[in-house]
Backbone as a chain_set.jsonl record, in Angstrom:
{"seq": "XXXXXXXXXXXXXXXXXXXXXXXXXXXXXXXXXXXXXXXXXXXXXXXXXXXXXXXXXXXXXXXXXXXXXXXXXXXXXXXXXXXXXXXXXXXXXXXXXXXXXXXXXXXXXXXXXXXXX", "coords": {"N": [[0.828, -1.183, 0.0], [1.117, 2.176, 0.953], [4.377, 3.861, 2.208], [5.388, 5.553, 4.873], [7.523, 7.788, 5.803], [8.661, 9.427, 8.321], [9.952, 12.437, 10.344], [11.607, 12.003, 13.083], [10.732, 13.944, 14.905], [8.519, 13.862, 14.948], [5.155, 12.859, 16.521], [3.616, 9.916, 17.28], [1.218, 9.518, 17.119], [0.266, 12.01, 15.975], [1.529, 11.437, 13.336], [0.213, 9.506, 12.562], [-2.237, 10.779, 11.074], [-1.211, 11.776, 8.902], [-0.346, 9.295, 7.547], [-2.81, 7.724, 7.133], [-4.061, 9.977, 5.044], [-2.315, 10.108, 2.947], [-2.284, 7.562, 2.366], [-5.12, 6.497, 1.513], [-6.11, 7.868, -1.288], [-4.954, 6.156, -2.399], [-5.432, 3.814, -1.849], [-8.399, 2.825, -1.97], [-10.297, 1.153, -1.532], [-9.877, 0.427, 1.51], [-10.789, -0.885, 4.499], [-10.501, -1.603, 7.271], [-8.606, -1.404, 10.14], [-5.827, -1.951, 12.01], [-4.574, -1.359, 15.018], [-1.857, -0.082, 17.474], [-1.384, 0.13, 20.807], [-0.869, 2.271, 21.676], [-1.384, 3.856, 19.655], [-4.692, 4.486, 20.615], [-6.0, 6.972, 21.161], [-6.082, 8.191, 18.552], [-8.685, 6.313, 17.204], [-10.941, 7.651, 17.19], [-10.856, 10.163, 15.986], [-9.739, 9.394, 13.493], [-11.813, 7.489, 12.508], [-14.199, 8.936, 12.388], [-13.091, 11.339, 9.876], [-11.855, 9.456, 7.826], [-13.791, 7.563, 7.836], [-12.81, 4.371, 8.121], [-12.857, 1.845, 10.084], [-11.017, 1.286, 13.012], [-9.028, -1.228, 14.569], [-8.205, -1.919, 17.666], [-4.958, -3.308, 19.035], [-4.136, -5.263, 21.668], [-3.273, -5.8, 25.188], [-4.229, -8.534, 26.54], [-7.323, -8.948, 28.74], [-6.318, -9.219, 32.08], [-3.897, -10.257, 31.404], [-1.006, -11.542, 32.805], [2.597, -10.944, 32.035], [4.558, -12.421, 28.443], [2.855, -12.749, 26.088], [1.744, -14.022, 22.301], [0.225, -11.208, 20.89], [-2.813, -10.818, 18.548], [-2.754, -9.753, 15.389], [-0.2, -8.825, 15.663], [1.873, -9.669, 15.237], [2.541, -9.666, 12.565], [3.086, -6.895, 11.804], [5.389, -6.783, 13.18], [7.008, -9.012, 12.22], [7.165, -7.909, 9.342], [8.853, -5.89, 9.929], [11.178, -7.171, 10.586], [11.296, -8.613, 7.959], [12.763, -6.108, 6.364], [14.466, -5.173, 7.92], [15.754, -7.261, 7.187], [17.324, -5.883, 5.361], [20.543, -4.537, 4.326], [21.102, -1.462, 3.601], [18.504, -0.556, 5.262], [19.24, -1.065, 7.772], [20.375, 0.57, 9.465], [20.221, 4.047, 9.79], [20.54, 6.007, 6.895], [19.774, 7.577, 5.091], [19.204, 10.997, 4.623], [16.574, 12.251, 3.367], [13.649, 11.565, 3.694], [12.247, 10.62, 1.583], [13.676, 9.273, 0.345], [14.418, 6.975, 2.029], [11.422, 6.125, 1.852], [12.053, 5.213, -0.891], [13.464, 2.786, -0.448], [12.627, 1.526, 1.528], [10.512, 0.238, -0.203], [11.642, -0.643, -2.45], [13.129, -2.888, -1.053], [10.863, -4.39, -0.578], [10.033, -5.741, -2.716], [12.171, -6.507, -3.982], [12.014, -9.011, -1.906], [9.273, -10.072, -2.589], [10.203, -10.735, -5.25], [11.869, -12.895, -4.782], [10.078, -14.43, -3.819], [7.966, -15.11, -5.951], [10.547, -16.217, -7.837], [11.992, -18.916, -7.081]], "CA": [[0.0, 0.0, 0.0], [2.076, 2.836, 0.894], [5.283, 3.854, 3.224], [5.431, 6.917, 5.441], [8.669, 7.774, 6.813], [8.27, 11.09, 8.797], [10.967, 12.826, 11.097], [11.626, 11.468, 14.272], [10.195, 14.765, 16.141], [6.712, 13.715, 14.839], [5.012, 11.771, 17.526], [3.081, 8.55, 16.154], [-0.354, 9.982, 17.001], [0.287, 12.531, 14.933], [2.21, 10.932, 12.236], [-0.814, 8.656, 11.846], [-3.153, 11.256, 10.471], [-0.533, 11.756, 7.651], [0.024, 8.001, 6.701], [-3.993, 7.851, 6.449], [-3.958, 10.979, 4.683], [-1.8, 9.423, 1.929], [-2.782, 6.019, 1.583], [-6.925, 6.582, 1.216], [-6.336, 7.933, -2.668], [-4.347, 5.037, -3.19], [-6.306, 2.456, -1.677], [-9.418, 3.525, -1.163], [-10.942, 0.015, -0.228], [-9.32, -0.256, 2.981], [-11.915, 0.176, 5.67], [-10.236, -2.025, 8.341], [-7.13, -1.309, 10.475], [-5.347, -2.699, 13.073], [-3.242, 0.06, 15.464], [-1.165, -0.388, 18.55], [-2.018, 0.913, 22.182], [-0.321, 3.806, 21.573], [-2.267, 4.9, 18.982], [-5.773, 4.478, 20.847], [-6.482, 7.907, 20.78], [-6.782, 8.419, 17.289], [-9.396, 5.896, 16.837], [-12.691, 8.379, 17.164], [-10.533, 11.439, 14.483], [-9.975, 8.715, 11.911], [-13.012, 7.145, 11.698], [-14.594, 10.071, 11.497], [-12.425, 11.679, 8.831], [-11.677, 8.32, 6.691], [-14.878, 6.09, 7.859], [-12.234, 3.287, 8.552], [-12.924, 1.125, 11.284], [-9.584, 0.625, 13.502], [-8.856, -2.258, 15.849], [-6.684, -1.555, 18.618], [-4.592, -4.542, 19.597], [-3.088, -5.509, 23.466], [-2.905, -7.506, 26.318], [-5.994, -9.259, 26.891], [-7.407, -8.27, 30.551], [-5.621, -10.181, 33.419], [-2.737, -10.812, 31.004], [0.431, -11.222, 32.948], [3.702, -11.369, 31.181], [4.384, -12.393, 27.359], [1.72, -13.257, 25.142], [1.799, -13.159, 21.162], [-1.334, -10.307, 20.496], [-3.502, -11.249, 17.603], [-1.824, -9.529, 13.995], [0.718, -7.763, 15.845], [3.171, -10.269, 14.224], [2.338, -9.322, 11.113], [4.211, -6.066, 11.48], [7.144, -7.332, 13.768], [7.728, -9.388, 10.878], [7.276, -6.271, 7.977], [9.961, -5.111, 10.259], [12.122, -8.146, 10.606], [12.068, -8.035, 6.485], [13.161, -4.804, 6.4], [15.933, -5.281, 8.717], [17.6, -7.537, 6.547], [18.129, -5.232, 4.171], [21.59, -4.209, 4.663], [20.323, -0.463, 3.527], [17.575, -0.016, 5.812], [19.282, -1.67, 9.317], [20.823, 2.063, 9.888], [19.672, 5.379, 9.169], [21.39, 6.323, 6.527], [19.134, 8.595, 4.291], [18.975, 12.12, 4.349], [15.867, 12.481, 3.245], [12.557, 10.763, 4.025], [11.799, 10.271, 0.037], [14.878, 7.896, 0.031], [14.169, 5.767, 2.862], [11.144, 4.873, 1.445], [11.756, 4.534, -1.992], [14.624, 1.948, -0.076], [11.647, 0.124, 1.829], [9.616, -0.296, -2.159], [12.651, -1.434, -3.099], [13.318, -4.378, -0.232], [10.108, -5.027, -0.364], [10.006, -5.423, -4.176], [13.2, -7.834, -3.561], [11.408, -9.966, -1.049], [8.584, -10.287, -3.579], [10.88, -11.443, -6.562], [12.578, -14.127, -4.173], [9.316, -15.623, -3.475], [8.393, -15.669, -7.268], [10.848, -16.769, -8.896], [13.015, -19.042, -5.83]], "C": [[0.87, 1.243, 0.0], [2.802, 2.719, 2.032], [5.11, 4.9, 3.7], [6.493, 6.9, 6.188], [9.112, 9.514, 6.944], [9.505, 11.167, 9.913], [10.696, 12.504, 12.885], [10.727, 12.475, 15.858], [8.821, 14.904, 15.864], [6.191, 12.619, 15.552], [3.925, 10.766, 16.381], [1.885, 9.315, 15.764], [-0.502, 11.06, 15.818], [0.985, 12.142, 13.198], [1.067, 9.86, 11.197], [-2.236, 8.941, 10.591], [-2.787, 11.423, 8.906], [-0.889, 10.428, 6.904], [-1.53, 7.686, 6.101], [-4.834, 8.639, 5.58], [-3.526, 10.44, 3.106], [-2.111, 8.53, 1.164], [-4.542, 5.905, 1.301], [-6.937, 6.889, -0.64], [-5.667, 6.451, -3.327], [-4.697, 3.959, -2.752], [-7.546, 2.634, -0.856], [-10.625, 2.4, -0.992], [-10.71, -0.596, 0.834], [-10.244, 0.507, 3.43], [-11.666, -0.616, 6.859], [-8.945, -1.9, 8.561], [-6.789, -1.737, 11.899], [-3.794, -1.732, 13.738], [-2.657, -1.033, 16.682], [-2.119, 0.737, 19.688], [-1.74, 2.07, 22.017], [-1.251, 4.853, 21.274], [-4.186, 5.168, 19.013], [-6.677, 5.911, 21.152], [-6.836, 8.796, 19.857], [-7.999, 7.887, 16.734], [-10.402, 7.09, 16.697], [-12.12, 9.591, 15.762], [-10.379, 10.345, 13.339], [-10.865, 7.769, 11.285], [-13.933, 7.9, 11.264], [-14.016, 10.716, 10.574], [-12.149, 10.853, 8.087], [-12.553, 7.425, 7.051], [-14.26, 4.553, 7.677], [-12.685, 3.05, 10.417], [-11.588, 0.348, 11.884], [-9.982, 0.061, 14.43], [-8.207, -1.78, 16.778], [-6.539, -3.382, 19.124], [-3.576, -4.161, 20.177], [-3.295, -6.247, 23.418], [-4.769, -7.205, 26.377], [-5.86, -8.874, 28.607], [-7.075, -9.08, 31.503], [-4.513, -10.919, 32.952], [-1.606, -10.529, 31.604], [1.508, -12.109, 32.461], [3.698, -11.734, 29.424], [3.25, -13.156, 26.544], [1.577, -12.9, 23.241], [0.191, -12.236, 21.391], [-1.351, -10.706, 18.865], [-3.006, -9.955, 16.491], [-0.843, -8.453, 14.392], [2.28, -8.283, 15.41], [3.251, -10.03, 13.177], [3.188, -8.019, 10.895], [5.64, -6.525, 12.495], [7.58, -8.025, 12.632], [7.943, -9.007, 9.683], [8.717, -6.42, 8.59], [10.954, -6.231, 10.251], [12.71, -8.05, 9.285], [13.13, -7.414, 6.56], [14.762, -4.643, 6.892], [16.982, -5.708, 7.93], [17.947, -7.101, 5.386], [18.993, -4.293, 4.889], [21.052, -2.295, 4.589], [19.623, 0.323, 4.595], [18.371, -0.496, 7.644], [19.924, -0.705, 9.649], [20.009, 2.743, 9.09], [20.641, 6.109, 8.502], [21.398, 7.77, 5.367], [19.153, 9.836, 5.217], [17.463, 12.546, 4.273], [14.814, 11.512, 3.176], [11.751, 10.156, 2.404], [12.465, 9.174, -0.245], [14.889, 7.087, 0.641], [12.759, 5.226, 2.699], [10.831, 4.653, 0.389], [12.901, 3.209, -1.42], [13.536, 0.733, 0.499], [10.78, -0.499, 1.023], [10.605, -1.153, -2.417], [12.81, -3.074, -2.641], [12.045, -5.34, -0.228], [9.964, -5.877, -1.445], [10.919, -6.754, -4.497], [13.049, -8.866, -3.366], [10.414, -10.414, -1.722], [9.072, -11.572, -4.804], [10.881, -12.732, -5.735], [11.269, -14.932, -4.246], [8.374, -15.956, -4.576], [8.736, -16.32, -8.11], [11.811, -17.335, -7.622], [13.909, -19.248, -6.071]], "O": [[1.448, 1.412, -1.074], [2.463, 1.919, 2.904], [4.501, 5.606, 2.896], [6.574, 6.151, 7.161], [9.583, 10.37, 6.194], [10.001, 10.124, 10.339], [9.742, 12.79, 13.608], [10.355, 12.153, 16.987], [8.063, 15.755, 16.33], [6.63, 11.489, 15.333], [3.629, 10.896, 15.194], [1.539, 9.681, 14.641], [-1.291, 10.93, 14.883], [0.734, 12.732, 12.147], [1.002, 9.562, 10.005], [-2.866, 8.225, 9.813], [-3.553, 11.302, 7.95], [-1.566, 10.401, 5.876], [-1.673, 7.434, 4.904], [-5.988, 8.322, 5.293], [-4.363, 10.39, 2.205], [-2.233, 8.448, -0.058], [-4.931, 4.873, 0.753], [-7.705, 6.201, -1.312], [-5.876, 5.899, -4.407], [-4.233, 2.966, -3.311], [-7.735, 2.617, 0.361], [-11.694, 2.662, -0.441], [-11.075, -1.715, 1.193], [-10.598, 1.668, 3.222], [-12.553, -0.473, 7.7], [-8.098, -2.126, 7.697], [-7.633, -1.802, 12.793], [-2.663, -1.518, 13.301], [-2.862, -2.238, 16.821], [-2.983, 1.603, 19.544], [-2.563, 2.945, 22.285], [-1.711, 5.865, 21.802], [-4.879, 5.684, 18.136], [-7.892, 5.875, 21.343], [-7.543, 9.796, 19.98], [-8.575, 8.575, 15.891], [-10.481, 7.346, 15.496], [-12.819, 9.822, 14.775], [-10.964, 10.538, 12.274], [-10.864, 7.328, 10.135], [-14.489, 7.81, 10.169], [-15.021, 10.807, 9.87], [-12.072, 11.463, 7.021], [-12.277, 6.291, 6.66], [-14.946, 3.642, 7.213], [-12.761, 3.75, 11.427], [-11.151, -0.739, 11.507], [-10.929, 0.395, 15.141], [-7.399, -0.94, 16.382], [-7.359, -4.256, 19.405], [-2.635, -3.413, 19.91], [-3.508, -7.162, 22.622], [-5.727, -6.434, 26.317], [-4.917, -8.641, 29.363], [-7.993, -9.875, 31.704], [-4.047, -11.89, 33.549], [-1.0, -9.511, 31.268], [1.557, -13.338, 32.4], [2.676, -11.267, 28.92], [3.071, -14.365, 26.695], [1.352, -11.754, 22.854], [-0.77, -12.696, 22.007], [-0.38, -10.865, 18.124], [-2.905, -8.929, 17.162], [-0.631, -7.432, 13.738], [3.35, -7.686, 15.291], [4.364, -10.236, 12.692], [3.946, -7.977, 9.926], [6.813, -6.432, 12.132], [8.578, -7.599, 12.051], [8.749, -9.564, 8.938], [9.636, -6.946, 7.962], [11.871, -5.824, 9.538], [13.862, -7.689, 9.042], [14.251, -7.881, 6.764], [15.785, -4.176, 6.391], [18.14, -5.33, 7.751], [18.652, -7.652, 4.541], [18.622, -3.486, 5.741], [20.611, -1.864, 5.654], [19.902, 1.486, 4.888], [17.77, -0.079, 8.635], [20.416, -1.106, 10.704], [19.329, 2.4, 8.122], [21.49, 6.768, 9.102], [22.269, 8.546, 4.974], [19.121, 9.709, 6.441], [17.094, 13.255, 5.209], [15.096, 10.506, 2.526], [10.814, 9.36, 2.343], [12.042, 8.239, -0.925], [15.365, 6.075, 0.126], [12.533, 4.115, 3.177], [9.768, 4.089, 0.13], [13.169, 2.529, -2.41], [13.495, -0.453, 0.173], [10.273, -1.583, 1.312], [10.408, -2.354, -2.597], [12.708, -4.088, -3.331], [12.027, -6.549, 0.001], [9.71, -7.022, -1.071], [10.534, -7.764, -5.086], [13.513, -9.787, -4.038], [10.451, -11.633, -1.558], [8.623, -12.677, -5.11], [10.014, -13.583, -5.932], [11.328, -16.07, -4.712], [7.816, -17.043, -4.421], [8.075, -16.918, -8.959], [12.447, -16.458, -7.037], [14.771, -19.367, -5.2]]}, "num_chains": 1, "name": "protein.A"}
């Protein structure tokens, strides 16, 4: 879908209005999302402003200690990708246009491989 890679002195909450900001012209049949705790105070501004329906995913109630949470592997493992591209496992860009035409790219990579093996 798309990447958003915004400057470190943009907090998430706010960073989030952007990335949904972006990605709605370019995929404008997403109407389900799946955030982190963090970002549980955006839920009520972006369903009203993009009529997406976000999940929030935690700990289940009386959860103590580790537990996987339901598709929160799904991005630990985006990010795992990602990692092993030599490229992306520092910050090495300059500019936020180049880090993520760098994560199109790895991703793009990771694609082929599983393709053509």
């Amino acid at each position: 879908m798309r990447v958003a890679v915004l400057s470190a002195g943009i907090q998430d909450w706010d960073g989030i209005h952007d990335l949904c900001r972006i990605s709605q012209p370019v995929a404008p049949r997403v109407t389900v999302g799946w955030i982190d705790q963090g970002f549980r105070a955006a839920v009520t501004p972006i369903q009203e402003q993009f009529g997406w329906t976000l999940l929030v995913v935690g700990k289940q109630p009386g959860q103590v200690g580790f537990a996987v949470q339901p598709r929160r592997w799904v991005v630990e493992r985006t990010f795992a990708w990602l990692g092993r591209c030599r490229r992306l496992a520092k910050h090495y860009e300059e500019l936020a246009e180049s880090a993520e035409a760098w994560c199109y790219l790895a991703m793009i990579h990771l694609m082929l491989h599983r393709l053509a093996p």
